[in-house]
C-alpha positions in Angstrom: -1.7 86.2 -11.3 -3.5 82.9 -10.9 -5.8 82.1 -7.9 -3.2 79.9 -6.5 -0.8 82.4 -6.6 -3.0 85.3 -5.3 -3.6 82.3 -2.3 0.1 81.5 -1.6 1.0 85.0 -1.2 -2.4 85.4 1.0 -1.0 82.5 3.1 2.8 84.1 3.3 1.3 87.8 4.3 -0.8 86.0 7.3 2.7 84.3 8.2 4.8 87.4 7.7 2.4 89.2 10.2 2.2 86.9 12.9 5.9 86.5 12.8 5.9 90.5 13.5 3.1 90.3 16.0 5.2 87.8 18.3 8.4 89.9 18.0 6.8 93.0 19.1 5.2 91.0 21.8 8.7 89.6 22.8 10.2 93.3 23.0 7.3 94.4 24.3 7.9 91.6 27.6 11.6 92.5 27.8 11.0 96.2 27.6 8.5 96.0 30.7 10.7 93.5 32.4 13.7 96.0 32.4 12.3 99.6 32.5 12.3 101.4 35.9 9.0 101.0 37.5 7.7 104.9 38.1 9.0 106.6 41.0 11.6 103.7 41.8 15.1 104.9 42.4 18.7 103.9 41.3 20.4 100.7 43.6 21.8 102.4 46.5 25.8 102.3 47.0 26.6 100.8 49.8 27.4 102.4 52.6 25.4 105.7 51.9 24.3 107.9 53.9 21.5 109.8 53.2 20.6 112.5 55.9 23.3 115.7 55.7 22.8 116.3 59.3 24.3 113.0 60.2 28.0 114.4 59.4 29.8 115.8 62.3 32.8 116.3 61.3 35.0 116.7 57.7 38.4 116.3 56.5 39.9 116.7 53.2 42.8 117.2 50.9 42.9 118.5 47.3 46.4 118.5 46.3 47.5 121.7 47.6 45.6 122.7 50.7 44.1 120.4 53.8 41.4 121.8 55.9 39.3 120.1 58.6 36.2 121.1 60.5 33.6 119.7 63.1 31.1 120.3 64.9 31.0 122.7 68.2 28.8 121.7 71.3 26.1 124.9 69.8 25.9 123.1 66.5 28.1 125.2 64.7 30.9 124.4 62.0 34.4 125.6 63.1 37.9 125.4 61.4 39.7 123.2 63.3 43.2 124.9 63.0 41.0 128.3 64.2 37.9 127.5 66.0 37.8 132.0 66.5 37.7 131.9 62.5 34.1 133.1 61.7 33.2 130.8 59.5 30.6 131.2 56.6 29.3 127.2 56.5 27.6 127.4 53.1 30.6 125.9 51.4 30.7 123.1 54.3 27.4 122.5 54.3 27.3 122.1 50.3 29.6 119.1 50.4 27.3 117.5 53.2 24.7 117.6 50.8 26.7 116.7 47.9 27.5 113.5 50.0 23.9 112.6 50.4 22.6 113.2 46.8 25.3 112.5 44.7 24.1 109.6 41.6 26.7 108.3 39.5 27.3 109.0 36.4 28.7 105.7 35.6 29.2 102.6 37.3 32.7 101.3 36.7 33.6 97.4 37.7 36.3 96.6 35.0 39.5 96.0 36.1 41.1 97.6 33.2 39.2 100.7 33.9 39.9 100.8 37.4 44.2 100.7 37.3 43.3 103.7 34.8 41.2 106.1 37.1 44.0 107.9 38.7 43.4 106.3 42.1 46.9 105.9 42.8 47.7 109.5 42.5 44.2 111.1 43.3 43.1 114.6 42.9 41.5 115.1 46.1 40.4 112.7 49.2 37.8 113.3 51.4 36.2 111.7 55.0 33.7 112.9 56.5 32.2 111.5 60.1 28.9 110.9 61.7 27.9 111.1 65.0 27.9 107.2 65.6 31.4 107.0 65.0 30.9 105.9 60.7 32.3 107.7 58.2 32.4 107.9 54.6 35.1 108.1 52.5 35.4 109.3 49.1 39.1 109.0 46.9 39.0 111.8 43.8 40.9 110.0 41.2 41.5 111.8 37.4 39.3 113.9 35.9 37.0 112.6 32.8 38.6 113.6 29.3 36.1 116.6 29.0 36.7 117.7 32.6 33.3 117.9 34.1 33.8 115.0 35.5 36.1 112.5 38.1 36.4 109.0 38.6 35.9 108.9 42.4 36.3 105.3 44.8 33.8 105.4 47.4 34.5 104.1 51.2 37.6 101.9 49.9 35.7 99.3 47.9 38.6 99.3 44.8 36.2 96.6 42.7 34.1 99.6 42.0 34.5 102.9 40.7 31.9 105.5 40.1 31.9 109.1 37.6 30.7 111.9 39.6 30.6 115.6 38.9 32.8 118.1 39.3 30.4 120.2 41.4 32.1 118.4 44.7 35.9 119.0 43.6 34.9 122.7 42.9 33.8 122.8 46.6 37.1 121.3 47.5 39.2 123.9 46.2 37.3 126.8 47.5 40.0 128.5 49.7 39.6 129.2 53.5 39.4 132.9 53.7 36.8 132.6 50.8 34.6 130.8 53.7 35.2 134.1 56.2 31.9 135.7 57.2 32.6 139.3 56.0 31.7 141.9 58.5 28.7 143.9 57.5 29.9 147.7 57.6 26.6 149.9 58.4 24.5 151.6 55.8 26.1 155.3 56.3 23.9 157.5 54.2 23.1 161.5 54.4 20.8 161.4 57.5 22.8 159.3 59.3 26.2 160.5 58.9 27.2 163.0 61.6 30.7 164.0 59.9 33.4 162.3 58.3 37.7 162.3 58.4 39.9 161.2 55.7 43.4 161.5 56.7 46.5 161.1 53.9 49.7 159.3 54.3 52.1 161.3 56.5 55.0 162.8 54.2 57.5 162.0 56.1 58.0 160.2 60.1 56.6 162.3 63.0 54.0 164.5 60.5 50.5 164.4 59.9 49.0 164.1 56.3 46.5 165.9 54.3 43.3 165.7 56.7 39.5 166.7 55.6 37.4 167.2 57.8 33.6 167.2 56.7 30.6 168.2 58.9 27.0 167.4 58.5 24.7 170.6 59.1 20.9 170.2 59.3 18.2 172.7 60.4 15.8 171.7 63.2 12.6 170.5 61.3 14.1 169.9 58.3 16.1 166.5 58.6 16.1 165.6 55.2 18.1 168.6 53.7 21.5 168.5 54.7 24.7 171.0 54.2 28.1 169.6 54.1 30.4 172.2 55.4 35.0 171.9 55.2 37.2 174.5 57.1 34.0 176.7 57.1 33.0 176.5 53.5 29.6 174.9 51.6 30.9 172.0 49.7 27.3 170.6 49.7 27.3 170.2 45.9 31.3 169.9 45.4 31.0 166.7 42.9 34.3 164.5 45.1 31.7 165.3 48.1 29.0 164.1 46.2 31.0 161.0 45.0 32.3 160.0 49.0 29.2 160.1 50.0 27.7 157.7 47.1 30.7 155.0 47.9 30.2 155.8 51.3 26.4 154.7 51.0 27.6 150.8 49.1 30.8 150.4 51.4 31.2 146.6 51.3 34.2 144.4 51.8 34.9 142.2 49.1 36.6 139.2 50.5 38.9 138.2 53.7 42.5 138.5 52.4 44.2 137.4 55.5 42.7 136.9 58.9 45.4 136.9 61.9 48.5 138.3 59.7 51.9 138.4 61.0 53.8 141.7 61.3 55.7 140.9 58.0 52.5 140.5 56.2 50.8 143.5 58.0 54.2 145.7 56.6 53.7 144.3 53.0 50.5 145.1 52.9 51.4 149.0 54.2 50.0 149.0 57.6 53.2 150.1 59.0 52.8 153.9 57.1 48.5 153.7 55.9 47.8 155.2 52.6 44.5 156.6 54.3 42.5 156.6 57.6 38.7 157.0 57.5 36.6 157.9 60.6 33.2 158.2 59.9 30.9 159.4 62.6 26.7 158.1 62.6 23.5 157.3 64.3 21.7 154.3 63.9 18.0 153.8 63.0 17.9 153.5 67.2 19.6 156.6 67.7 22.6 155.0 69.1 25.8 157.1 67.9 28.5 155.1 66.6 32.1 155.5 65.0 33.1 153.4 62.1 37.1 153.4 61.4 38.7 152.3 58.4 42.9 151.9 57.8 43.3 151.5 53.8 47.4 150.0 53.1 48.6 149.4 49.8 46.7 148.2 46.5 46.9 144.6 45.5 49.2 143.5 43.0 46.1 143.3 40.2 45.3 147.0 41.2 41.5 145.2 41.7 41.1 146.9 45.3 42.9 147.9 48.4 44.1 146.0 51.7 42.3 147.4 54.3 41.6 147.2 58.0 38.4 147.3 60.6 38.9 149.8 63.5 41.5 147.4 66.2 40.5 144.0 63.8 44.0 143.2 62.9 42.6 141.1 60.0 43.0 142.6 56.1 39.7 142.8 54.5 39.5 143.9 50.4 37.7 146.9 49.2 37.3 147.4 45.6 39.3 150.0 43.7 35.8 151.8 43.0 34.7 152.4 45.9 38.0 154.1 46.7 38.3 156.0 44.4 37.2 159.6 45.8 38.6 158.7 49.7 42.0 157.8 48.1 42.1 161.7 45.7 40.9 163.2 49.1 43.6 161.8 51.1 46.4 162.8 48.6 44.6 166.4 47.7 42.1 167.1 49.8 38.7 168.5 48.5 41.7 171.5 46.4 42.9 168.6 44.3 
């Protein structure tokens, strides 16, 4: 290669490399013109509000069920249709939050897009109020093909539509009595448990069924040995004693299955002739004696548990099948069986 070769392609390297130092200047400008400065935040939507205490009231639909709550002068969410219902808020208070943190997933402004979001027939619609008299409105349209997602319209503006989770529709279809606030039955365990009753179905109108009758025994001085005594005998180590007791320790409801049943639903559920009473009498850790009564009725349909009753609570409660299992053999067979 001559010299003036070896010089032209000098001359075209220098040329070559300024050319690339000016582009990555170039992308270097647009790139710190359009990243997000650190710490700064998405655009607001208009119309957000931001603070979940500012709701006082909510209202929404989700195809098949409609449910409203507010607000009572203590503060406290209530069920509008049963402002008596006790009412676990964490599913209420969940959306609230949802409504102030939500980001969208995407931004939607085409028109084509929008007649294509399901807003027309939506999934779900919800309003929820503030205090000042505002409110906020969201419209649920379809959900996104891999179904994480919906399309959802927020306070009426149909020139935009936004992709949000699903996390707030899932909220929407949580069922009412999934919100009850269970009662909390007391920890029964062998010091405290002054005697218990399991009484069977009656055979037949106007008799009594199979009742067991089991009494706790303990020595002065030595509280933490006890004897379980039936019709006179030891059963102290009988294993279905030793089983009641266990369940008896864990006894839990499960869920709220229907809270102020009619008489039909109390007879289908076979409170009309019980499968099994339990009366279970205890101290507390104050030294208070107290009674705890249980009606169990039928099994549910799924054989998953039993509908049972809370001493005069005319509400059905769920246990589990397993923590029946030894009171139900009892009731049928006694401590024989």
């Amino acid at each position: 290669m001559t010299w003036q070769e070896r010089r032209t392609v000098t001359i075209l390297s220098t040329i070559l490399a300024i050319l690339c130092a000016a582009l990555l200047i170039v992308l270097g400008i647009r790139y710190q013109e359009n990243r997000d400065l650190p710490g700064e935040e998405a655009p607001a939507v208009p119309g957000a509000v931001t603070d979940p205490g500012a709701f006082t009231s909510l209202f929404y639909e989700n195809g098949s069920t409609t449910l409203s709550f507010s607000l009572n002068e203590e503060g406290d969410w209530i069920w509008d249709a049963d402002p008596d219902f006790p009412l676990d808020d964490a599913v209420i208070t969940s959306i609230t939050e949802l409504l102030t943190s939500w980001k969208p997933q995407q931004t939607i402004t085409d028109s084509a897009t929008l007649e294509s979001c399901g807003m027309d027939n939506p999934t779900a619609t919800l309003t929820a109020g503030t205090a000042q008299g505002g409110a906020v409105t969201m419209l649920l349209g379809k959900a996104t093909t891999d179904g994480s997602s919906y399309y959802m319209r927020y306070n009426g503006d149909e020139s935009t539509a936004y992709i949000i989770d699903g996390g707030l529709y899932e909220l929407l279809c949580v069922p009412i009595y999934d919100m009850c606030e269970l009662p909390q039955l007391p920890q029964l365990t062998e010091d405290t448990i002054r005697s218990v009753t399991i009484q069977g179905a009656a055979p037949a109108e106007g008799e009594r069924g199979v009742t067991t009758y089991l009494a706790a025994q303990r020595a002065e001085g030595e509280d933490s040995v006890t004897t379980w005594r039936s019709s006179g005998a030891n059963v102290t180590d009988d294993e279905t004693v030793r089983a009641l007791l266990s369940d008896l320790e864990t006894l839990a409801f499960e869920k709220c299955v229907d809270y102020r049943p009619s008489d039909e639903a109390a007879t289908i559920c076979g409170f009309d002739e019980p499968a099994a009473k339990l009366k279970v009498e205890y101290v507390t850790d104050t030294g208070v004696e107290q009674t705890l009564e249980l009606t169990i009725g039928l099994p549910l349909p799924d054989g998953s548990g039993r509908y049972t009753r809370l001493g005069e609570d005319t509400t059905i409660y769920l246990l589990p099948t397993a923590a029946l299992d030894p009171l139900m053999r009892v009731s049928v067979n006694g401590l024989e069986g």
